[in-house]
Z-matrix of the N, CA and C atoms (Angstrom, degrees):
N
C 1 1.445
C 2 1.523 1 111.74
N 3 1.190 2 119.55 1 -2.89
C 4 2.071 3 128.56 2 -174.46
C 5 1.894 4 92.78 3 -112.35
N 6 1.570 5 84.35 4 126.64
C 7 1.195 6 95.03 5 161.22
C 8 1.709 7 142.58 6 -34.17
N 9 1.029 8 113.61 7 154.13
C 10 1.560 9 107.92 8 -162.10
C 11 1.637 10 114.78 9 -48.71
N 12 1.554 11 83.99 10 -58.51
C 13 1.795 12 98.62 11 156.17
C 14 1.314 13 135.87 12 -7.38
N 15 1.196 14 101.00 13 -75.75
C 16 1.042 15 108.25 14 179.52
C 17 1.638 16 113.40 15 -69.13
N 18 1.019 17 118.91 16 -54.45
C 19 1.699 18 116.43 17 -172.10
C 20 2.101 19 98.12 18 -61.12
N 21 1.310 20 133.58 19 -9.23
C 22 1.173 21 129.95 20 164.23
C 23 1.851 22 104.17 21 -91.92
N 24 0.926 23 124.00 22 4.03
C 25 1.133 24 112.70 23 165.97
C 26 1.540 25 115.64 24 -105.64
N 27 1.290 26 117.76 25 -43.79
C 28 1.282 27 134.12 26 149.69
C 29 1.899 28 114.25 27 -10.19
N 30 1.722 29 91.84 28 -82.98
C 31 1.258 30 111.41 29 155.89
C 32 1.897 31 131.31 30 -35.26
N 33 1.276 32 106.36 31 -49.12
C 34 1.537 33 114.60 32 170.65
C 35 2.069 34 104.97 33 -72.60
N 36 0.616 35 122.58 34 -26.09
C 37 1.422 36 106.35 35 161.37
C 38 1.216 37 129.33 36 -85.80
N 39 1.731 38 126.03 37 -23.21
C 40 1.188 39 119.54 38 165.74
C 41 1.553 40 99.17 39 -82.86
N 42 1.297 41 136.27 40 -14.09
C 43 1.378 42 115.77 41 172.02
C 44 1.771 43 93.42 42 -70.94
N 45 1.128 44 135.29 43 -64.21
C 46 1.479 45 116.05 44 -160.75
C 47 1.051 46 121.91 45 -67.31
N 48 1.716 47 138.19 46 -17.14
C 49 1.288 48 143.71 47 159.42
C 50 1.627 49 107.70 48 -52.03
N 51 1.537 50 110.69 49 -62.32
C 52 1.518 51 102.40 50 160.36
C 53 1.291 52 131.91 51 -48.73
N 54 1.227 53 122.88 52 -42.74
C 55 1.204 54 124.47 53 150.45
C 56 2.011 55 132.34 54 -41.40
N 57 1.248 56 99.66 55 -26.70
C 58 1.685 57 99.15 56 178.98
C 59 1.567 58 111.01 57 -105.03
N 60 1.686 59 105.96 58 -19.48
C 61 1.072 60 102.13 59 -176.86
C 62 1.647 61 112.29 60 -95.85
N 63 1.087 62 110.58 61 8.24
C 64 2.101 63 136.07 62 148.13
C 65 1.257 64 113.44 63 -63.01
N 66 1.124 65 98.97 64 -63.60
C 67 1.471 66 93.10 65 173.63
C 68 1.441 67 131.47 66 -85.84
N 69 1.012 68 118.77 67 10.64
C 70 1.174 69 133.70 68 155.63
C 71 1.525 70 137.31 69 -84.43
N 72 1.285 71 106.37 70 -22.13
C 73 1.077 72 126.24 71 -165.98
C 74 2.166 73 93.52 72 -91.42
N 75 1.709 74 77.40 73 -47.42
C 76 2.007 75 82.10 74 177.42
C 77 1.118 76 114.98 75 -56.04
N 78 1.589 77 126.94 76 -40.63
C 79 1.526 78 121.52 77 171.42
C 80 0.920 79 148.31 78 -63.47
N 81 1.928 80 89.92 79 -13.43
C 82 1.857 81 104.70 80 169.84
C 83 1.588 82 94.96 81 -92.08
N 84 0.917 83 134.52 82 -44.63
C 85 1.734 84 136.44 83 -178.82
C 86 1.415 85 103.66 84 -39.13
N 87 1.507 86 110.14 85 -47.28
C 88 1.721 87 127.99 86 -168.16
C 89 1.914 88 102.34 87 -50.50
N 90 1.431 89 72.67 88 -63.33
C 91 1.804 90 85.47 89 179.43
C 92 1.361 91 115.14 90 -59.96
N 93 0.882 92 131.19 91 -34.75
C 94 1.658 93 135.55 92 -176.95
C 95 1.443 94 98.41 93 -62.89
N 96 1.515 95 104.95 94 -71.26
C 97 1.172 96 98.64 95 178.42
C 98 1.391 97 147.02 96 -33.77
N 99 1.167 98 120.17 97 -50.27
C 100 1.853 99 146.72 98 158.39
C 101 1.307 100 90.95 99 -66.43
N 102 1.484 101 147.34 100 -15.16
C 103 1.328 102 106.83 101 175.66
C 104 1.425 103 98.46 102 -95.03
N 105 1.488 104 132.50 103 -21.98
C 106 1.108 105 133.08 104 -170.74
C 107 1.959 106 102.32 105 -93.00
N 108 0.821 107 98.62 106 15.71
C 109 1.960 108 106.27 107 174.49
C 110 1.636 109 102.67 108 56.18
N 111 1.886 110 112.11 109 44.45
C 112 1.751 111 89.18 110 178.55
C 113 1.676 112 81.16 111 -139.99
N 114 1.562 113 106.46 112 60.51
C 115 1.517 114 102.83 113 178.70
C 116 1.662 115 107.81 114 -67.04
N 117 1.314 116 121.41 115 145.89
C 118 1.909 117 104.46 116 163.20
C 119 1.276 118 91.71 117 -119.04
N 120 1.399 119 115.95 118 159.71
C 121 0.914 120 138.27 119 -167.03
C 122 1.923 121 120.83 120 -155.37
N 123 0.841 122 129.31 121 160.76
C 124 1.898 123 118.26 122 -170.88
C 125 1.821 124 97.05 123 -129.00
N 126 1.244 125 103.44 124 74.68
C 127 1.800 126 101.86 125 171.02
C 128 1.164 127 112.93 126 -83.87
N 129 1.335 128 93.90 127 122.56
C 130 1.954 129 121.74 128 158.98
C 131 1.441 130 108.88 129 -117.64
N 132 1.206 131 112.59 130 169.01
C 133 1.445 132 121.55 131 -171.31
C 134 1.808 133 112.27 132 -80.42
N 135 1.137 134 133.40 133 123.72
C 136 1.554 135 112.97 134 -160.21
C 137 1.773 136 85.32 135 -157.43
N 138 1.356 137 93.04 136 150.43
C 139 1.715 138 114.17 137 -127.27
C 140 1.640 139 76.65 138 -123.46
N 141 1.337 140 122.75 139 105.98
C 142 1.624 141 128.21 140 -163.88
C 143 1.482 142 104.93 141 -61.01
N 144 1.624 143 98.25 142 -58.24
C 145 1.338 144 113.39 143 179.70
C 146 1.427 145 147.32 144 -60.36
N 147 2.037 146 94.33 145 7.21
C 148 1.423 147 101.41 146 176.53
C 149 1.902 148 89.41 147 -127.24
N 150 1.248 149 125.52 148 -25.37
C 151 1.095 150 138.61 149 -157.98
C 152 1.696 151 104.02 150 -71.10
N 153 1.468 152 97.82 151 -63.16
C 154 1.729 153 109.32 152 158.08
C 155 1.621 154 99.33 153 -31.41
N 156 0.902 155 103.39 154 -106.04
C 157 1.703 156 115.80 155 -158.80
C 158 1.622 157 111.16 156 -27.55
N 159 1.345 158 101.04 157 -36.00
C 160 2.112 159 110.70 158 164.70
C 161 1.201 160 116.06 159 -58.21
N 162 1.446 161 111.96 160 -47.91
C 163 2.017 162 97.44 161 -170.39
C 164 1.944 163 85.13 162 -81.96
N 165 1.205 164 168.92 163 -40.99
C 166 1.167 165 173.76 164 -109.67
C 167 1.264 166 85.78 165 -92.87
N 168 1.813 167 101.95 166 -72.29
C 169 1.416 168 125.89 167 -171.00
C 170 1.968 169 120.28 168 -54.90
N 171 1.380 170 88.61 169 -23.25
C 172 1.854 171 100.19 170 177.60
C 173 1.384 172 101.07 171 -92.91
N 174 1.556 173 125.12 172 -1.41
C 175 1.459 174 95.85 173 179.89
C 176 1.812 175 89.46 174 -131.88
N 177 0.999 176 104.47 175 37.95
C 178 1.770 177 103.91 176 173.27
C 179 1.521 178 113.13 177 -48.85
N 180 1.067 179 104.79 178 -42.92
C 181 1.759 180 120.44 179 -161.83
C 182 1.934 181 97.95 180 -68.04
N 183 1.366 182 109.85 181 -51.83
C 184 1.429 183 102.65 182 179.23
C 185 1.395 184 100.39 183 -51.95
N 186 1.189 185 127.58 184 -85.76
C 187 1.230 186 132.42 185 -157.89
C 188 1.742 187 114.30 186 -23.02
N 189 1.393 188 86.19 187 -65.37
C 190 1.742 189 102.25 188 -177.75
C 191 1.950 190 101.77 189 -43.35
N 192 1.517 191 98.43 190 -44.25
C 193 1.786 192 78.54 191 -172.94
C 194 1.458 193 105.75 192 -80.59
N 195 1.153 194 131.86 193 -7.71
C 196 1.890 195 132.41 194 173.42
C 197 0.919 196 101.87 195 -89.25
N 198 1.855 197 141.77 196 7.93
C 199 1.437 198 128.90 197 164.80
C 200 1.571 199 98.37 198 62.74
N 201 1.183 200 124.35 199 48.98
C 202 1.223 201 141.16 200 157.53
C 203 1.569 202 122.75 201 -86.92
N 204 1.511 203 109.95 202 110.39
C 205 1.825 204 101.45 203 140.43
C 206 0.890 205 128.86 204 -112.04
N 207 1.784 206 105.63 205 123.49
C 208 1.260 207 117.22 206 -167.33
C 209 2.088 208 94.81 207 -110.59
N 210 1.334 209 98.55 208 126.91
C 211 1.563 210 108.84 209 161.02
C 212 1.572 211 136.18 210 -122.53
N 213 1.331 212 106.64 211 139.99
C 214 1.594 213 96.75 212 -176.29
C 215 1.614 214 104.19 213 -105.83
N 216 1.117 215 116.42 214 140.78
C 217 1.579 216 122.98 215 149.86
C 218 1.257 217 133.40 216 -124.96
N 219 0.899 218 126.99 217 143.72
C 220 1.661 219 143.29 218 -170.81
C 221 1.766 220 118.00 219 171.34
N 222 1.945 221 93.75 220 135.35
C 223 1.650 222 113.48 221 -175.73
C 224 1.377 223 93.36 222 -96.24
N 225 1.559 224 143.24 223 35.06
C 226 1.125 225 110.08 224 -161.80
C 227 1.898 226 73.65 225 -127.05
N 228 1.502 227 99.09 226 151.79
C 229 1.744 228 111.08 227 168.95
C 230 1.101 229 113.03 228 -80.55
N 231 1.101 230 130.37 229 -50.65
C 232 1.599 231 148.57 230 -177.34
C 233 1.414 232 113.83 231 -137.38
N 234 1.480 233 107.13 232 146.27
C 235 1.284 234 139.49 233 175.68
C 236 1.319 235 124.71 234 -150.37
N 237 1.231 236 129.43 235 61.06
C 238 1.251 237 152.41 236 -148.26
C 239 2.209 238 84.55 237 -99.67
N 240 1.240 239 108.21 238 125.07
C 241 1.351 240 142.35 239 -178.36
C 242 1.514 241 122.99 240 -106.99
N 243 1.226 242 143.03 241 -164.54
C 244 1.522 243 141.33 242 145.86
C 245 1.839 244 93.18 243 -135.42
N 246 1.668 245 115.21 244 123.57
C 247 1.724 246 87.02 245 -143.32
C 248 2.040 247 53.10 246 -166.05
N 249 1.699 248 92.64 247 151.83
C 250 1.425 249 125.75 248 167.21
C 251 1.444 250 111.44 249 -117.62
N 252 1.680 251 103.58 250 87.80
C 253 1.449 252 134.91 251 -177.08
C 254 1.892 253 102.55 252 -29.99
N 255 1.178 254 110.03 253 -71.80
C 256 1.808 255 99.60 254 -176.41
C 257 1.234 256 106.88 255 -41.76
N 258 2.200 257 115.55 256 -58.57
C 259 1.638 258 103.62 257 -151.91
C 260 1.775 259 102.95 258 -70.60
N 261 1.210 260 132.69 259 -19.20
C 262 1.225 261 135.66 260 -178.71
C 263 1.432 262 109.47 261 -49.90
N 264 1.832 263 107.91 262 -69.55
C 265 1.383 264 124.76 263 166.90
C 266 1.514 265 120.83 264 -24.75
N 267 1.814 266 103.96 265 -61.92
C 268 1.392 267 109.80 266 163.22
C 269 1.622 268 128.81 267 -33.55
N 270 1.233 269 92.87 268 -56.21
C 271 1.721 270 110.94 269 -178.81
C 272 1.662 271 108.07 270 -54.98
N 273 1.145 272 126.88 271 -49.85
C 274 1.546 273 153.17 272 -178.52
C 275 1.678 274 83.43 273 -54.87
N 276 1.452 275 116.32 274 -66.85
C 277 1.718 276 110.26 275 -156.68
C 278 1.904 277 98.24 276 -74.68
N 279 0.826 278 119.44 277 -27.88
C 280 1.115 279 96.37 278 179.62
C 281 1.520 280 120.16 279 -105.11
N 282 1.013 281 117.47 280 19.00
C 283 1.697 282 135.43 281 154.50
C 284 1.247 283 97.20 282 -90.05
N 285 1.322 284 139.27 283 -66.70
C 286 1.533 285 133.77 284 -169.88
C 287 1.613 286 113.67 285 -64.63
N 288 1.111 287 111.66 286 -13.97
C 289 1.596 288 129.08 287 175.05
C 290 1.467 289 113.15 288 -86.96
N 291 1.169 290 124.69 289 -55.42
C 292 1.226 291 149.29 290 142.45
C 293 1.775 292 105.28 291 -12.52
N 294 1.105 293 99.17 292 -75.04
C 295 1.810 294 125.98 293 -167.43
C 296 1.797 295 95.98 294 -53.26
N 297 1.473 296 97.58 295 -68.35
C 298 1.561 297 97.09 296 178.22
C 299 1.305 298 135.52 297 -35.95
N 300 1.704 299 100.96 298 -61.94
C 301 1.781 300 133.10 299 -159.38
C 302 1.498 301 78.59 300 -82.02
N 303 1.464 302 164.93 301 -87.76
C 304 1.093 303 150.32 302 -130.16
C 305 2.070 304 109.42 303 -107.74
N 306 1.207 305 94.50 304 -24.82
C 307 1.439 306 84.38 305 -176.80
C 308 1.485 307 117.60 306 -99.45
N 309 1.119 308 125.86 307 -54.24
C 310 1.598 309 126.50 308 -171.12
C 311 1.695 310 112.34 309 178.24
N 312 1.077 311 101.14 310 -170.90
C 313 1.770 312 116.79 311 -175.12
C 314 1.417 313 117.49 312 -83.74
N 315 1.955 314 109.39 313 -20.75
C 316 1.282 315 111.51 314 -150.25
C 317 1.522 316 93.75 315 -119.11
N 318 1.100 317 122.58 316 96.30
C 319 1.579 318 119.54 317 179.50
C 320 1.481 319 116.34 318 -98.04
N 321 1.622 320 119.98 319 144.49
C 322 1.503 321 118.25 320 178.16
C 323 1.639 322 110.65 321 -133.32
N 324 1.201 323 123.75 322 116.92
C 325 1.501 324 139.73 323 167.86
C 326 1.432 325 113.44 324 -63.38
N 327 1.372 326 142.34 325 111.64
C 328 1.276 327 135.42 326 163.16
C 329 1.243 328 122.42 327 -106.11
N 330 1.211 329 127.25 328 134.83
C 331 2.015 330 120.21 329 168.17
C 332 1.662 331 85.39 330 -135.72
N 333 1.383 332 79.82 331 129.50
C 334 1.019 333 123.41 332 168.84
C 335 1.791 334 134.13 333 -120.83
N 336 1.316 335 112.36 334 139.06
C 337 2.014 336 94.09 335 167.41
C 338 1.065 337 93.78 336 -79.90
N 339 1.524 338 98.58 337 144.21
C 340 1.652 339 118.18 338 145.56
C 341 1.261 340 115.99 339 -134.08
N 342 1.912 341 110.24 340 162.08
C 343 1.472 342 110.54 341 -171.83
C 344 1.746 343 126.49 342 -55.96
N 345 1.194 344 120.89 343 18.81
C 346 1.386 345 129.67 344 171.06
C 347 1.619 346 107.09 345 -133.86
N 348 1.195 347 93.28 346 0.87
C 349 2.123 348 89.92 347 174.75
C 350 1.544 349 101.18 348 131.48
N 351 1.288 350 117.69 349 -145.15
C 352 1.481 351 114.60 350 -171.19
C 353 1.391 352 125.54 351 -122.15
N 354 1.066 353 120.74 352 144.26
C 355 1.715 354 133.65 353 -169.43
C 356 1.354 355 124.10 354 -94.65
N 357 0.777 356 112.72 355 156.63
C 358 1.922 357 112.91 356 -179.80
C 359 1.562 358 88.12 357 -155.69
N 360 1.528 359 95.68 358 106.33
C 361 1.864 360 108.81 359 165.75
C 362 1.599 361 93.03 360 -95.23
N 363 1.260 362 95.50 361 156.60
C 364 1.664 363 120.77 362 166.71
C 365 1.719 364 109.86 363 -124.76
N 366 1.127 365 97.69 364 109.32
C 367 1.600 366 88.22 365 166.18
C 368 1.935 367 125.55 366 -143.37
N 369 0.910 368 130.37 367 -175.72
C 370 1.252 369 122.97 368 -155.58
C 371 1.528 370 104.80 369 -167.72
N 372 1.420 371 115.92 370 176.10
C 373 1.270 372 110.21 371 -153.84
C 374 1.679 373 99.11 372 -131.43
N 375 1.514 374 106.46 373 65.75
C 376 1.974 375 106.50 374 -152.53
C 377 1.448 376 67.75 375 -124.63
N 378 1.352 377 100.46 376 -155.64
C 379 1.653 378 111.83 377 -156.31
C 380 2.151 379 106.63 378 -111.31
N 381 1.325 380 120.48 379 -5.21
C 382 0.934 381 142.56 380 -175.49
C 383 1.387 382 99.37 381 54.03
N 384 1.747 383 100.23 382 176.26
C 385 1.695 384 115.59 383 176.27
C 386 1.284 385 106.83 384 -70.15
N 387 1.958 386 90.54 385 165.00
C 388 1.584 387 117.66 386 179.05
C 389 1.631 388 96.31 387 -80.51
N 390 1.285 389 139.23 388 -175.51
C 391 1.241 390 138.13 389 -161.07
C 392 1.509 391 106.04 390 -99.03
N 393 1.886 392 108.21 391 -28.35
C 394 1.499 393 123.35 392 157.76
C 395 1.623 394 121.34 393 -44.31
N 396 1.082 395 104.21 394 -70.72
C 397 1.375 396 141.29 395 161.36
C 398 1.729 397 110.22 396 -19.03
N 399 1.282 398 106.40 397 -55.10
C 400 1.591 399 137.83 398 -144.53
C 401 1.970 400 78.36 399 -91.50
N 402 0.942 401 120.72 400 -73.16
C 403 1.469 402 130.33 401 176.96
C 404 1.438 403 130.13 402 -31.31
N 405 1.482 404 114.22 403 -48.00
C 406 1.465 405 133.53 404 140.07
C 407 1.190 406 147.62 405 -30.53
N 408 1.623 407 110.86 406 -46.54
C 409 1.429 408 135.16 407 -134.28
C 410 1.536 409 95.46 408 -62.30
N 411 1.217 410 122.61 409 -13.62
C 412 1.765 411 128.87 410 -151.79
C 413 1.130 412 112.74 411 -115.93
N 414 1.300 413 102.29 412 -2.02
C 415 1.589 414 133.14 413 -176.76
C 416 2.036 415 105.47 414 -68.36
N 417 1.857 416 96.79 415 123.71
C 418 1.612 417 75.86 416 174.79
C 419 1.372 418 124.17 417 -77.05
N 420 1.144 419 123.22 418 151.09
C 421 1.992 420 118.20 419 -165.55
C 422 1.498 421 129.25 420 53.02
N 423 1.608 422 100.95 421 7.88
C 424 1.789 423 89.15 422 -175.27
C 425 2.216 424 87.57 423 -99.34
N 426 1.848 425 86.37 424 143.96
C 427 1.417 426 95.03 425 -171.15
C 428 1.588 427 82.98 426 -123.08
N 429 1.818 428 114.46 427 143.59
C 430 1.198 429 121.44 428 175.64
C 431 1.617 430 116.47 429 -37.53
N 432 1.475 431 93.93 430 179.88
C 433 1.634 432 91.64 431 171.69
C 434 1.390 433 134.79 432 -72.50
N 435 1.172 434 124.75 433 99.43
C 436 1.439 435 107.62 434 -169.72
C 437 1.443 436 104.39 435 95.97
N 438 1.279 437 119.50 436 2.81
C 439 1.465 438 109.03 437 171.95
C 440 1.209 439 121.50 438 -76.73
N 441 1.633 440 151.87 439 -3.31
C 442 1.251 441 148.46 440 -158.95
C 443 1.991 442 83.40 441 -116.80
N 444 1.185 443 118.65 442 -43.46
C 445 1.505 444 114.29 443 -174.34
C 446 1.805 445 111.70 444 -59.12
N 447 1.416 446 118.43 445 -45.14
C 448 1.947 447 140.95 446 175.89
C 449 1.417 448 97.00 447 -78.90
N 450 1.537 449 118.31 448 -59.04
C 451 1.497 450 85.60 449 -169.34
C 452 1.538 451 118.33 450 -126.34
N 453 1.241 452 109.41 451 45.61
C 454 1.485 453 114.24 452 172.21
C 455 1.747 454 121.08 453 55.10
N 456 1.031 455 126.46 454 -126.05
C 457 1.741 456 131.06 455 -156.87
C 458 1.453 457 115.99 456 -78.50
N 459 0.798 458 114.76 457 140.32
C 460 1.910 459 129.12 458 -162.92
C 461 1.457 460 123.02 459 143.28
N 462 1.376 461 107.40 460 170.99
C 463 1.395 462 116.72 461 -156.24
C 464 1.749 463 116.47 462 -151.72
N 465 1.000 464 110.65 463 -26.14
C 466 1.616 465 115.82 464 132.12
C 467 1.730 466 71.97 465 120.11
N 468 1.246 467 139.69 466 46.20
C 469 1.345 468 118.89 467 178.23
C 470 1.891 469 119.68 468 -105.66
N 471 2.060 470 94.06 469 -16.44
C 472 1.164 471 107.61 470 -155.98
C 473 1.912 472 91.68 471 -66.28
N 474 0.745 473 146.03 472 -54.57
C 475 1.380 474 144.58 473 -160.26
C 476 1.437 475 105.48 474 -55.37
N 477 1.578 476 119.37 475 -65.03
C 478 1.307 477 115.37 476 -176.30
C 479 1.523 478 127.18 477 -58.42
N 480 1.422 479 112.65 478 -31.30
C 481 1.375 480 125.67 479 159.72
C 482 1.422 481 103.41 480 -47.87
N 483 1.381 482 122.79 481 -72.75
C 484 1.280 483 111.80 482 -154.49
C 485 1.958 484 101.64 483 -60.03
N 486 1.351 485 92.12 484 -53.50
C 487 1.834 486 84.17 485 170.52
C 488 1.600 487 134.24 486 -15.68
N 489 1.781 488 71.04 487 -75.00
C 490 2.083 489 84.92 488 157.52
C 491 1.706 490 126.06 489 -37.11
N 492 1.191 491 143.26 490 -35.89
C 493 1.034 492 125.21 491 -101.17
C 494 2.019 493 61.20 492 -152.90
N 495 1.378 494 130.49 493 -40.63
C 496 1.349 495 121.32 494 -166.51
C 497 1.248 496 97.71 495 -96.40
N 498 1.293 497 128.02 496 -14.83
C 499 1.190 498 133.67 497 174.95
C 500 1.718 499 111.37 498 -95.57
N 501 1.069 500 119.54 499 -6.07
C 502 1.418 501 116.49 500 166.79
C 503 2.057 502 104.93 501 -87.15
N 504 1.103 503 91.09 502 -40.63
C 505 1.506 504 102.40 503 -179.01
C 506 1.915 505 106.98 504 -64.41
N 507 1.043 506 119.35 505 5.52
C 508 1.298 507 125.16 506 -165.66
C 509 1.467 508 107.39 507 79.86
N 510 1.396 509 161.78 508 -49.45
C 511 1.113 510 160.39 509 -123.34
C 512 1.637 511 102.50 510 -86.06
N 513 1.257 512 111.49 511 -177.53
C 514 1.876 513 111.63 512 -163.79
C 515 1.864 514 83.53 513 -150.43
């Protein structure tokens, strides 16, 4: 008896609830997996130094509406890896997500060489963790102090995932 409308809107939220609770479910699988040593993963060869600046460039539009500056730097031409293009990406969004939602407005991307291969710092200009806080961070579901009261929605998974996921790739 309710307009079409409405029962397609209805519908569009249980599609995106299904939708988060997919991916949610993959990030606890993720972790299981790497803790139990049967991570999979899809390596191709992926070139840091153009790849960075691509997912940056694919998520311009968020930023711009969160009053975000986000910057990348790097002297390096190439940085060619053996690297699983999505979980990498992943890692990138929820460091740059990360950076925003808890740290500040002003975000900076670095790659760099280092003596075991190459780095990508994230950093930002927010107020960083308490030393409690700092100890945790890798923790599955633990959210800083007072973080669900300041900054609303989360579940404390984004850190350990990405952990997972640089640490399956070999990286620390």
């Amino acid at each position: 008896e309710k307009p079409v409308v409405e029962y397609r809107d209805a519908l569009e939220r249980c599609r995106e609830a299904a939708i988060h609770t997919a991916r949610l479910v993959d990030d606890l699988l993720f972790i299981a997996r790497h803790q139990s040593q049967e991570t999979r993963l899809n390596l191709t060869t992926v070139d840091l130094a153009t790849f960075v600046p691509k997912v940056l460039a694919d998520c311009h539009g968020i930023w711009v509406d969160r009053q975000a500056a986000v910057a990348f730097n790097s002297k390096l031409g190439a940085a060619e890896i053996e690297a699983d293009p999505d979980r990498l990406r992943q890692v990138l969004m929820i460091l740059l997500d990360n950076a925003h939602r808890y740290g500040g407005a002003s975000i900076e991307l670095r790659l760099t060489r280092g003596p075991d291969g190459y780095q990508v710092d994230v950093s930002d200009n927010g107020p960083g963790l308490d030393a409690e806080d700092l100890a945790h961070v890798f923790d599955r579901f633990y959210r800083g102090q007072g973080a669900t009261q300041r900054y609303g929605a989360g579940v404390g998974l984004g850190l350990p995932v990405a952990k997972a996921i640089v640490e399956a790739h070999g990286g620390m």
